[in-house]
N, C-alpha and C positions, 0 to 999 in steps of 0.2 A: 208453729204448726201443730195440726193434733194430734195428741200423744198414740194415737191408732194407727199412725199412718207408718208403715216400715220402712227405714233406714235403708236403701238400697245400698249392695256390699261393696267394695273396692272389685271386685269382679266384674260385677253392674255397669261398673265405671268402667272399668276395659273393654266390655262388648260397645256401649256405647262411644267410647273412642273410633273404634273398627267398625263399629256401623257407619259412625257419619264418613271415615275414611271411602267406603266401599257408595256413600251416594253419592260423595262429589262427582263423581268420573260419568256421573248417569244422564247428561243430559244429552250428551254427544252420542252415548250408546244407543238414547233413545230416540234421537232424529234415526239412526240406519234404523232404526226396526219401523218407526213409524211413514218415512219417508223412500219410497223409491225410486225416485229422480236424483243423480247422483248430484246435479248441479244444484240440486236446494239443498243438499247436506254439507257440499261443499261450502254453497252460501251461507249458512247458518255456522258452522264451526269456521268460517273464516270472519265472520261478524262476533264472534267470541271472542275471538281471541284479540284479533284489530281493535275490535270498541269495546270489549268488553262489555256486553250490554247482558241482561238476566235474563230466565227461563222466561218471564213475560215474553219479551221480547222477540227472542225465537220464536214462542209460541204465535206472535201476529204476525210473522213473516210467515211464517209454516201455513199456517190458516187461511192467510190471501193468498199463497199458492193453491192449495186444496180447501178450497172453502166447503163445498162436500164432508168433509173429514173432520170439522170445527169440531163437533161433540165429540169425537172420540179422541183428538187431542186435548181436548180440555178435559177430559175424564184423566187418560193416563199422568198429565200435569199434577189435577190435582190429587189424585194417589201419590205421588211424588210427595208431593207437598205436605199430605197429609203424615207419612213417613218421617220426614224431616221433624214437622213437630212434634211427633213423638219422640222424638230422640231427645231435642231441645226440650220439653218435660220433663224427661228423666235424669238428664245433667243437672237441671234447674231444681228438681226435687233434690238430689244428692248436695247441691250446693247450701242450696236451704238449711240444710240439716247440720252444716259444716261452719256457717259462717258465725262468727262470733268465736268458734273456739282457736285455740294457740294451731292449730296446725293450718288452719284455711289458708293463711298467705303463700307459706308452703306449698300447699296445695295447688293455688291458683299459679304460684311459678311453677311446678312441673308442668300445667297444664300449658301455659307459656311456652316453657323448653319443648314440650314434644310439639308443640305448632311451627317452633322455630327449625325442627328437627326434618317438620316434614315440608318446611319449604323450601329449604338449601341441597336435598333430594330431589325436589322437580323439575323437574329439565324443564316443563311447559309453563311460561310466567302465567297464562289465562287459567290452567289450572292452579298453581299456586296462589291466584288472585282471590280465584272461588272457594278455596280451601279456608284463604282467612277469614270470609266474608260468610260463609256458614261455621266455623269454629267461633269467631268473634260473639256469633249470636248464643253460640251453644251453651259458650263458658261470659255470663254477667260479667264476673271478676274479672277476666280477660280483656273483657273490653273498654270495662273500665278506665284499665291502666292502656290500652293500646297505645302506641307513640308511633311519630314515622319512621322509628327504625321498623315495621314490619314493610314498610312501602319501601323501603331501599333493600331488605331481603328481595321480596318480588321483583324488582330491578336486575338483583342479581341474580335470579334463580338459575340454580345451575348442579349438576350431578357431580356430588364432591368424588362419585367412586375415577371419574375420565381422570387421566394423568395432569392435565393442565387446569383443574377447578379450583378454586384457591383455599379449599379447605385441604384439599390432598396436600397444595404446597404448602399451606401452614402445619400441618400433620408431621410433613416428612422436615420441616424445620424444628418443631417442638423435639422427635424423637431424637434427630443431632444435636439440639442441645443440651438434652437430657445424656447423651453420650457423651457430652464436652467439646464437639465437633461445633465451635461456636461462628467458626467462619462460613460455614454448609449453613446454621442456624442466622445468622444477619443476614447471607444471600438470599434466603429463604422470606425471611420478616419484613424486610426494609420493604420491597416493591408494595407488595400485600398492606402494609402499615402505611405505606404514602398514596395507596389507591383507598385509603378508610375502612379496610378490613379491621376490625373491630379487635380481632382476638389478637393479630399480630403488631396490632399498635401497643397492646398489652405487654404483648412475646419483648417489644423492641423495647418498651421502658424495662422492663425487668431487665434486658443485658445492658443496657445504661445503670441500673440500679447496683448491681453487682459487678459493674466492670467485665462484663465476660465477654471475650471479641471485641470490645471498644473499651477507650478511656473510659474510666467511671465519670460519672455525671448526672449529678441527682436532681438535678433542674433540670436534666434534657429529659431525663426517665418519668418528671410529673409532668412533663408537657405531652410525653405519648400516653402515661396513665390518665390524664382528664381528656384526651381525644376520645381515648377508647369508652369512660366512660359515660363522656355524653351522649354515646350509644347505648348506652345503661347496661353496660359486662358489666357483669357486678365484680371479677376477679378485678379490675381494674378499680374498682369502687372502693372494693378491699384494701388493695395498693395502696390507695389516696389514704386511706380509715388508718394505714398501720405507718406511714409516713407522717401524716399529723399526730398521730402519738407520740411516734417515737423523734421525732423533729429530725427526721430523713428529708434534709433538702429545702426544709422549708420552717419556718419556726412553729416550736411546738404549743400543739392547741387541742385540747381532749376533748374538748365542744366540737369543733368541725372533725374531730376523729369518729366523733361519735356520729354525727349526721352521715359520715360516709360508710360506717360501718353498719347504721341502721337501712340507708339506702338497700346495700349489698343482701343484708340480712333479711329483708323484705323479699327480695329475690330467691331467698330460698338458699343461700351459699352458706355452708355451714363453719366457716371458720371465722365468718364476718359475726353470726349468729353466736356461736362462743365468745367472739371478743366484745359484741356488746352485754354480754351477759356478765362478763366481767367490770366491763364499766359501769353497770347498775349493781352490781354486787359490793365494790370499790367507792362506790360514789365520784369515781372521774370523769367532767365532763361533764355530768348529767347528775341529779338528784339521784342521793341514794335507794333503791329499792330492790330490799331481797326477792319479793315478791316476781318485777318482771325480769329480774337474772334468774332466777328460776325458769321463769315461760321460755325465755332464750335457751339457758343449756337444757333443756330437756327438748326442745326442737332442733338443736344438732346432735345431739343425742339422739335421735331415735331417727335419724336419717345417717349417722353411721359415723358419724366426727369422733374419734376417740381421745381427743382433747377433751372436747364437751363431757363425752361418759366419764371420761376421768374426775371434769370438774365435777359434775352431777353427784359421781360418787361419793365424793368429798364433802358435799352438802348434807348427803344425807348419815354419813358420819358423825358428822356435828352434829346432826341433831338425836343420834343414837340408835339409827332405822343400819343397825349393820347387816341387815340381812339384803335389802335396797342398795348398803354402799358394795356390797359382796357383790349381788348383780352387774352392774354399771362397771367397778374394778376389774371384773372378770371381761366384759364386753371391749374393754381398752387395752387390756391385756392381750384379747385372742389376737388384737390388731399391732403389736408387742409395743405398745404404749409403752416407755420402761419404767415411769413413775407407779404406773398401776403394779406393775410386777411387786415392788418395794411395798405399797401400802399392803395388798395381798400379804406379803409376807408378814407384816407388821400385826395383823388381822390372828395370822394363825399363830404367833409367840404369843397374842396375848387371849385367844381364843374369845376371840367379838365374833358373835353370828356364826363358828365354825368350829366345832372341835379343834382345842389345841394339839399341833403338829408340828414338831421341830423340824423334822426331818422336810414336809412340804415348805416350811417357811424359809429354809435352808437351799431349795430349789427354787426356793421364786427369787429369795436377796441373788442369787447367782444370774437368773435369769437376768433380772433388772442389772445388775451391776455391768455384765457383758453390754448390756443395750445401751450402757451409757447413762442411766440414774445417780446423781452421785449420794439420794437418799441410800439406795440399795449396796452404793458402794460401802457407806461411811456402817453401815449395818453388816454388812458383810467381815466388812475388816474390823468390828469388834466381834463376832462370831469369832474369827480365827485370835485374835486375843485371849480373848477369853474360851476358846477352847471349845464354845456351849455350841448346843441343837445338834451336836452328830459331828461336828468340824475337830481335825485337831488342833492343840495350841499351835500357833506359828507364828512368829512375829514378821519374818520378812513377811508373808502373806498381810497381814494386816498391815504393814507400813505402805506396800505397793499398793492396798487399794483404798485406804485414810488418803495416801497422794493424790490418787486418781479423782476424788472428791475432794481435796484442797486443790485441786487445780482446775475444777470450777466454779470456784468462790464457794464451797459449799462448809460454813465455816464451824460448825461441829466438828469439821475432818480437819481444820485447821488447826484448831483447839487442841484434840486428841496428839497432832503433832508437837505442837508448841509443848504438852506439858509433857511427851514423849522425851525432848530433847531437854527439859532439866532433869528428866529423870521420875516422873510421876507417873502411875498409873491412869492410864487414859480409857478403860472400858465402861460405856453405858449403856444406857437404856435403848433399844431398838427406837429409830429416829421414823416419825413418814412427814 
C-alpha cells in the first residue's frame, strides 16, 4: 500500500468492532420505524429469523406491502449499506497494513475469539447468524479460515450468563477442578463432553490425563483431546502437540508434536507458540531455525506467556543485548516466573546491563529459590557458603537448599553435594 496512507491505531480497531456490533441489530429496528403495520414487522422479523433471508429481502417484502414508500426504503437501506462498507474498509485497511508481519495470525485469532465470544452470548440464533455473516466479511482473514465449527456455535446459541447454558456448566466444572473437587468437575464435563461441547471434551481428556476423578488413561484422554480438537480448541491441539512430544499415550513423534503445536500456535495460544519456538530453536521435529523460534517466542511474549519472555530473554543474552534480556526477565518475573527471578540475579553479581548489586541479586536468588528455581536454589545455597553478597556463612543453610536443587535433578547441586560428603569445598560461580 502507499506509504501516505495512515496506519489506523488499535483504537480504530475497537471502534470499528462496536460499530459493526451496534449495526447488526439494525434491520429489525428499522422495519419499527419504517413500518407501521404491526403484522408486516411481525412478518418481516419472523422471516428473519425462520429463513434467515437478508436485508434484500425484507426489503421486497416491505416494498410490495407499501409500494408507495419503495424510495424511501431503498434510501434508508442503502445508508445502511453504505455504513457497513465503510466499516468493512476500515478493517480491511488495518488488515492490509498488518498482514505479512509475525503478529497478523495472532491477530486474526482474537478476531476469531471475540466472534466466538459474541456468539455464545446470543440468545437470538438469527442474530448470531447475522453477526457472522457481516463479521466474516469485515475480517478477510477470518473468513478465510471460517470452518463449521462457527455453524454449530449458531446452533447453539445461547446466554452462557442462565444457570443451565453450558458454558456456565462447564465454568462451574473447570472452578471444581481447579479446587480438587474432581467429582463436581466429571459431573460437570462428561454430559457437556458427550453432547460435543468442545472445551469440556478438553476438560475430560485432561482428568483422564492426570488421573483425577478417574483411573488414569492416556488413550481415553487422546480420544477426548482429538474430539475437542477437531473443533480446532487449540488448548486441545496443545494437548495432542505435548503428548506427541513427550510420548503421553501414544509413541513419540516431534513431527506430528510439531504439526499440532503449530495448529494451536496459529490460533493465537501462547504456550503452543512457545513450544513451537522451542522446536525451531532445538531442531526437533522440524528443520532447525533460529530465526522462526524467534518469530514464535516473541508472539507469546508479547501476548503475556512468561515462559516465552523468559525464553526471549535468554535469546537475547546470548547474543549480549543485556539490556533486552533485563526487559523480558523482568516481565516473567512480574508474573514470578522463578527461573527469571535466578537469571535477574545472576545479571546483578555480574553486573550485565545493570549496576552490580549484591544486595538485589540476593533478593531475587531468594525470590527464585522460594518459587521453586533450583537455578536460584543451587545459587543461593553457595551465597550462604560462601558467606558473599550480604548472606552469612551458614552451611546448614546451604546444605538445605544445594538439596532442594538436587532433588530436582539439578546436578550442579548434586555435585556440590557429592564433593560436600568427601569433604571438599563445593562453592562456585553464580549458575543461570
Amino acid at each position: 500500500m502507499s506509504g501516505d496512507l495512515p496506519v489506523p491505531s488499535p483504537a480504530k480497531y475497537a471502534w470499528t468492532f462496536v460499530a459493526v456490533m451496534a449495526v447488526i441489530p439494525c434491520l429489525p429496528a428499522l422495519a419499527q420505524v419504517q413500518y407501521a403495520d404491526a403484522a408486516t414487522i411481525n412478518e418481516a422479523a419472523g422471516m428473519m429469523k425462520t429463513r434467515m433471508v437478508d436485508a434484500i429481502t425484507v426489503r421486497n417484502v416491505c416494498s410490495t406491502r407499501f409500494p408507495a414508500r419503495t424510495r424511501e426504503i431503498d434510501g434508508k437501506l442503502d445508508a445502511w449499506k453504505l455504513k457497513e462498507k465503510a466499516i468493512i474498509e476500515k478493517a480491511d485497511l488495518y488488515l492490509k497494513e498488518y498482514e505479512g508481519r509475525p503478529e497478523y495470525n495472532a491477530m486474526i485469532y482474537r478476531a476469531s475469539s471475540a466472534l466466538e465470544s459474541q456468539l455464545k452470548v446470543l440468545s437470538d440464533p438469527m442474530l448470531a447468524y447475522r453477526c457472522s455473516l457481516l463479521f466474516d466479511d469485515l475480517l478477510s482473514g477470518v473468513w478465510r479460515t471460517r470452518t463449521p465449527k462457527m455453524y454449530r456455535l449458531l446452533e447453539q446459541a445461547e446466554d452462557p450468563t442462565q444457570p443451565e447454558s453450558k458454558a456456565a456448566r462447564f465454568n462451574e466444572g473447570k472452578t471444581a477442578f481447579e479446587k480438587g473437587d474432581f467429582e463436581t468437575a466429571l459431573a460437570r464435563f462428561r454430559p457437556l463432553a458427550e453432547g460435543g461441547y468442545a472445551p469440556a471434551e478438553n476438560g475430560l481428556g485432561l482428568m483422564y490425563q492426570l488421573g483425577s476423578g478417574v483411573a488414569k488413561d492416556e488413550a481415553e484422554a487422546l480420544k477426548w483431546y482429538r474430539r475437542a480438537a477437531a473443533q480446532d480448541d487449540p488448548q486441545a491441539e496443545f494437548n495432542l502437540g505435548l503428548a506427541y512430544e513427550k510420548g503421553h499415550g501414544v509413541a513419540k513423534d516431534e513431527g506430528e508434536a510439531v504439526a499440532w503445536y503449530r495448529k494451536a500456535a496459529q490460533r493465537g495460544h501462547g504456550e503452543a507458540q512457545n513450544s513451537l519456538a522451542v522446536m525451531y530453536t532445538s531442531g526437533r521435529g522440524v528443520a532447525q531455525d533460529g530465526g522462526e523460534g524467534l518469530k514464535w517466542y516473541r508472539l507469546a511474549a508479547e501476548q503475556g506467556n512468561p515462559r516465552a519472555q523468559y525464553n526471549l530473554g535468554g535469546r537475547y543474552a546470548a547474543a549480549n543485548d543485556h539490556v533486552e534480556a533485563l526487559k523480558w526477565y523482568r516481565k516473567a518475573a512480574a508474573q514470578d516466573y522463578a527461573d527469571a527471578f535466578n537469571n535477574l540475579g545472576a545479571m546483578y553479581v555480574a553486573g550485565k546491563g545493570v549496576a552490580q548489586d549484591s544486595a538485589e541479586a540476593r533478593r531475587l536468588f531468594l525470590a527464585g529459590a522460594a518459587l521453586g528455581s533450583p537455578g536460584a536454589q543451587f545459587n543461593l545455597a553457595n551465597m550462604y557458603a560462601d558467606g558473599s553478597y550480604g548472606s552469612p556463612k551458614d552451611m546448614t543453610q546451604a546444605i538445605k537448599w544445594w538439596q532442594k536443587a538436587a532433588a530436582q535433578g539439578f546436578r550442579p547441586a548434586q555435585e556440590e553435594l557429592r564433593q560436600l560428603k568427601l569433604g571438599w569445598d563445593g562453592a562456585s560461580a553464580p549458575a543461570q
